[in-house]
C-alpha positions in Angstrom: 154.7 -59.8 72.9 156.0 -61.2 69.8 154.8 -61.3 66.2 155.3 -62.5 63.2 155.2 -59.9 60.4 155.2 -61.5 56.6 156.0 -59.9 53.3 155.9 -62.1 50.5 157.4 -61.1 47.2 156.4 -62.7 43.7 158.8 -63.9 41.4 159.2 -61.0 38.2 159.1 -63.2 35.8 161.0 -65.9 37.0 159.0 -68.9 37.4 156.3 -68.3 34.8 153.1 -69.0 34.0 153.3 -73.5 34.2 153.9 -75.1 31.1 151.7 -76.6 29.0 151.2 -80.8 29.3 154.8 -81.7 30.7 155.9 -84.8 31.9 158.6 -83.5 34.0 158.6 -81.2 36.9 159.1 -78.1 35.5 161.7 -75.7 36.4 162.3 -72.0 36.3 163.6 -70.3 32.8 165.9 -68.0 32.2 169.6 -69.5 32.6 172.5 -67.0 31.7 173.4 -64.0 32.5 171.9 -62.1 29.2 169.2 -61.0 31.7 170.4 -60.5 34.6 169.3 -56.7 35.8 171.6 -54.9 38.1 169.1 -53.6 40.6 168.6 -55.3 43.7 165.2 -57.9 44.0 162.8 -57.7 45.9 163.4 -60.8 48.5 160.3 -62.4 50.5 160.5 -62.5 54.2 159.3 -63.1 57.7 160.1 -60.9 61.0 159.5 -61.7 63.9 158.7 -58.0 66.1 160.6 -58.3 69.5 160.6 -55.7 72.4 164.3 -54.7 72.4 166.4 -52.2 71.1 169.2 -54.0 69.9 170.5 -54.4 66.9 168.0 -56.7 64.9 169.6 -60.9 64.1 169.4 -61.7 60.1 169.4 -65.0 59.1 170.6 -66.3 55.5 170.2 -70.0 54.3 172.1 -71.9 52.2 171.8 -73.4 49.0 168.1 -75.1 48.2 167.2 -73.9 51.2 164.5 -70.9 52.5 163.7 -68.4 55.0 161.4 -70.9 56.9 164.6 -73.3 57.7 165.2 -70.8 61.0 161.1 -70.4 61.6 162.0 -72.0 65.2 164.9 -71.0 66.0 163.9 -67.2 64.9 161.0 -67.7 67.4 162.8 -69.2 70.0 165.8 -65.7 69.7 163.0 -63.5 70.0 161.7 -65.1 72.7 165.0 -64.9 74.6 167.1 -61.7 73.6 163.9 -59.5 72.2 165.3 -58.4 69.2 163.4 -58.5 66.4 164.7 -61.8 64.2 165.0 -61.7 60.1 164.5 -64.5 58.1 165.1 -63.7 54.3 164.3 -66.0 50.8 167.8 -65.1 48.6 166.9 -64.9 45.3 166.2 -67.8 43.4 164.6 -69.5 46.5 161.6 -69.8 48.9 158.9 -67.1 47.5 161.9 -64.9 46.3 161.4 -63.2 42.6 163.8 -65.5 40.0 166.8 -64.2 38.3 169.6 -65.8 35.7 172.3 -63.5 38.2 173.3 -65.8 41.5 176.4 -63.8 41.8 177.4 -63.4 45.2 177.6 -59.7 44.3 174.3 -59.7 43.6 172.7 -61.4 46.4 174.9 -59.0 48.8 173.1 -56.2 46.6 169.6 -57.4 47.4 170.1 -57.4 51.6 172.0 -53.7 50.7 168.4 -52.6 49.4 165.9 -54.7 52.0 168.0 -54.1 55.4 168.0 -50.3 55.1 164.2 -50.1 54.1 163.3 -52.3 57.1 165.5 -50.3 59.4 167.3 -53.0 60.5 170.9 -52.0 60.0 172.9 -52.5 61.3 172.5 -56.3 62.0 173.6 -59.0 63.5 174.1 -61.2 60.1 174.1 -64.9 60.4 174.9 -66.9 57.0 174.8 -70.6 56.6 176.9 -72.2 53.8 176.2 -70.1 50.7 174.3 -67.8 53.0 177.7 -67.3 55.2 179.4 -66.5 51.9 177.2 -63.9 51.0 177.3 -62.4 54.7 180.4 -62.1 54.9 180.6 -60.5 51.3 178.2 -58.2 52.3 179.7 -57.0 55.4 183.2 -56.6 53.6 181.2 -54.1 51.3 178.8 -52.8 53.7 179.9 -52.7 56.9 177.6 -50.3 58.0 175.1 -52.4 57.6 176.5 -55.2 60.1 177.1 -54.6 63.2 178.4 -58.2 63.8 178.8 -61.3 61.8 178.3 -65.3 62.5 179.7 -67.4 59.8 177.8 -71.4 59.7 180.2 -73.9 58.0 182.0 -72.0 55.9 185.0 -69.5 55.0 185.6 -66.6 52.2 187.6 -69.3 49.7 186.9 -71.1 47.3 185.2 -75.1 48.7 186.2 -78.5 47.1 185.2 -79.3 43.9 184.0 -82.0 44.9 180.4 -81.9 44.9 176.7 -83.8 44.4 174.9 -80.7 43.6 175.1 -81.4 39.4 174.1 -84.5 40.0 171.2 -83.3 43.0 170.1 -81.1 40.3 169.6 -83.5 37.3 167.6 -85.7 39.4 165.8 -83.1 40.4 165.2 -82.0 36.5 164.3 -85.5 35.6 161.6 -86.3 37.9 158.4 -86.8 36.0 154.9 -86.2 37.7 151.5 -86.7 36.2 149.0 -83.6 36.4 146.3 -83.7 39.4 147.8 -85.9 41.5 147.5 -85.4 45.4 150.6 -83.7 46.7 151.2 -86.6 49.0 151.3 -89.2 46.2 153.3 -86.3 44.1 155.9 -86.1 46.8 156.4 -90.0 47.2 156.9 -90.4 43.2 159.3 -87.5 43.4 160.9 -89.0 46.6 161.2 -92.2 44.6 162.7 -91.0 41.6 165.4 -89.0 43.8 166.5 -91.6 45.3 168.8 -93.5 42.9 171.0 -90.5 43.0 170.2 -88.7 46.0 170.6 -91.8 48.6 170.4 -89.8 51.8 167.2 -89.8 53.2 167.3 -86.3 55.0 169.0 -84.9 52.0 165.9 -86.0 49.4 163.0 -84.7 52.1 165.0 -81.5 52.0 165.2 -81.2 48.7 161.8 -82.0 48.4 160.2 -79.3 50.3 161.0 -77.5 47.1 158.7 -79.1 45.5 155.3 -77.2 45.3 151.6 -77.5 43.5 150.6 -74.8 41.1 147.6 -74.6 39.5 147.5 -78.6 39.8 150.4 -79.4 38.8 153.6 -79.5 40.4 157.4 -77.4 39.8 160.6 -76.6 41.8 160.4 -73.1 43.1 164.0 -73.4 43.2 165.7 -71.6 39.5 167.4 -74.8 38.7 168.7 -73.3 35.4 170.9 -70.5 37.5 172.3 -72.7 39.9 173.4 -74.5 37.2 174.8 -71.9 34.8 176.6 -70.4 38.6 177.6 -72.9 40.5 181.2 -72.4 40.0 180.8 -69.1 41.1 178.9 -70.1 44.3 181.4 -72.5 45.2 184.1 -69.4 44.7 184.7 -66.3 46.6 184.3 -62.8 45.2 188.4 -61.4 45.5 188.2 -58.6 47.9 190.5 -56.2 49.0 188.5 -55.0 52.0 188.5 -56.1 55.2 185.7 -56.1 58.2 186.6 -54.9 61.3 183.5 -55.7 63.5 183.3 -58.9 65.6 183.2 -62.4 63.2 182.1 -65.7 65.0 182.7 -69.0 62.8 180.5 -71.6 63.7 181.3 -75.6 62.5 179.6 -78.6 62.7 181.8 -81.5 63.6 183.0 -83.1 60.2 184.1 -79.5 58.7 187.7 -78.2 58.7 188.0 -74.4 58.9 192.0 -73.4 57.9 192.2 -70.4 56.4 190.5 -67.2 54.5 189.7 -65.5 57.2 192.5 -63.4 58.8 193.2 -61.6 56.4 189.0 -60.0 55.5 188.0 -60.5 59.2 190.8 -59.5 62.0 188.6 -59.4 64.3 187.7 -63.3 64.3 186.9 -66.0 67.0 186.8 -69.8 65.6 184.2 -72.1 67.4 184.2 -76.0 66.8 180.7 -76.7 68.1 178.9 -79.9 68.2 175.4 -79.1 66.9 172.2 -81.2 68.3 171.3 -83.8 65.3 174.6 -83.0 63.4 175.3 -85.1 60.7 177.6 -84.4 57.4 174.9 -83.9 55.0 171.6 -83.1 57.2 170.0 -80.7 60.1 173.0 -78.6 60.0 171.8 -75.1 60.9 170.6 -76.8 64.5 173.1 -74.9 66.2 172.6 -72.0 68.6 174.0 -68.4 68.0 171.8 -67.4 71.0 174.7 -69.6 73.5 178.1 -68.5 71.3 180.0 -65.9 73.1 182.1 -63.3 71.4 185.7 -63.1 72.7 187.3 -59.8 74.9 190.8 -60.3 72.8 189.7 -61.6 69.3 192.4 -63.6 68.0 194.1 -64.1 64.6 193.1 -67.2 62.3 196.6 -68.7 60.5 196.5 -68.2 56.8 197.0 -70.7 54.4 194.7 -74.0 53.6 191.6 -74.7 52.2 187.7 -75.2 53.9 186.6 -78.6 53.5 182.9 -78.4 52.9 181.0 -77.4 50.2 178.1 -74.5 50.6 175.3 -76.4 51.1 172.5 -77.9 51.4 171.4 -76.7 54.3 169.1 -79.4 55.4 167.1 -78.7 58.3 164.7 -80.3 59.8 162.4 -77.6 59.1 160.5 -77.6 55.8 160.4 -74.4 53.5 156.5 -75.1 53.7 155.9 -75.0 57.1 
């Protein structure tokens, strides 16, 4: 029989108490790294309890999203392989205590002090985007702690430049709400004030479910102001000498271009071009299925050289961090 078992975490400090009569949303403080503290936070979130003995499956999200994108598909992997199935808020996000620090270094650090105390490592560790990056970081420093790695739409280099998220998040900054309104009229204002700059449809209801009602009034639970101040470094790759050994799976949705970073952290690599259910560029991207991807008797090499096309994130999905 399966069940879920939920931890939530409060943010230390992070979000705050709300602010006194705002017109905007308002957002987390704290931007910088003046104080940022070294130790790892303690992250919100959900497992699911299977029978099995098996190394447990750990699922990382990507940027804006939350531990409750993979609610079915954490389900459904219990369900079929009876592991028990990890779903984890990074810092920053979902219920996850706030910190001015969105190193990858640091969110690596976090899962180094949460997988051990659950007694899930090692892991299966599947990363999507910005969550990939910081899988794959954290095997390369911990390899103990992973017993195998599946990378979603994404490589260890540094992603094009190109990218809407300074824009995504200066919307999102800018959206005014009144006090007391019903969150259904609160979400349609903030839909309708997204969507001069944030066009796609899917993209704006997935950046809305980041929107949430405290005390009668509504913030982002997202820390806008680090993202911000690190978003050069998220769209980077921590330089790493090390490599990890263990079996690596990249997964890709259609319109992504995988050509290099790999061979030289993760030898033991297998690229898969799959076509996810609901695939677009920009939306429902973490539909794929790790449960059907088969891991290779002969890994192969990756060539070096190139660049990965996409950029970490978001990871829309078509479930909503409030579900």
């Amino acid at each position: 029989m399966l069940r879920w078992a939920h931890v939530g975490r409060l943010p230390q400090g992070g979000r705050g108490p709300a602010r006194p009569s705002s017109s905007r949303v308002p957002v987390a403080s704290g931007s910088g790294r003046g104080g940022a503290d070294p130790r790892p936070l303690p992250l919100s979130y959900s497992l699911v309890d299977g029978e099995g003995s098996r190394p447990a499956l750990v699922f990382l999200h990507g940027l804006f999203g939350c531990r409750n994108n993979f609610n079915s598909i954490a389900k459904t992997l219990a369900q079929r392989t009876g592991r028990k199935v990890l779903t984890v808020d990074a810092r920053n996000h979902g219920d996850s205590p706030h910190s001015p620090d969105m190193s990858y270094e640091a969110m690596s650090r976090d899962l180094q002090g949460l997988l051990p105390k659950l007694g899930l490592a090692p892991c299966v560790l599947i990363g999507h985007s910005m969550g990939g990056k910081t899988a794959m970081l954290l095997a390369l420093q911990r390899p103990d702690l992973v017993e195998r790695l599946i990378a979603v739409d994404i490589s260890p280099t540094e992603t094009a430049s190109v990218s809407n998220f300074p824009s995504y998040m200066a919307a999102m900054r800018a959206v005014a709400i009144p006090d007391g309104v019903p969150r259904s009229h609160a979400r349609k204002l903030a839909d309708e004030q997204l969507s001069p700059v944030v066009q796609d449809l899917a993209v704006r209801q997935f950046l809305l479910t980041n929107l949430v009602e405290v005390d009668g009034r509504f913030l982002w639970r997202v820390n806008l102001d680090a993202m911000a101040q690190s978003l050069q470094e998220i769209m980077a790759f921590p330089p790493r000498q090390e490599s990890y050994l263990g079996p690596v799976l990249f997964l890709l949705a259609p319109a992504t271009t995988l050509r290099s970073g790999v061979s030289s952290l993760t030898p033991s690599c297998r690229l898969c071009l799959t076509r996810a259910t609901g695939c677009t560029q920009t939306a429902r991207r973490t539909s794929w299925r790790p449960s059907e991807a088969s891991w290779p008797e002969s890994p192969s090499l990756l060539a070096r050289g190139g660049t990965e096309s996409r950029h970490p994130g978001p990871p829309a999905s078509p479930h909503s961090c409030t579900e």
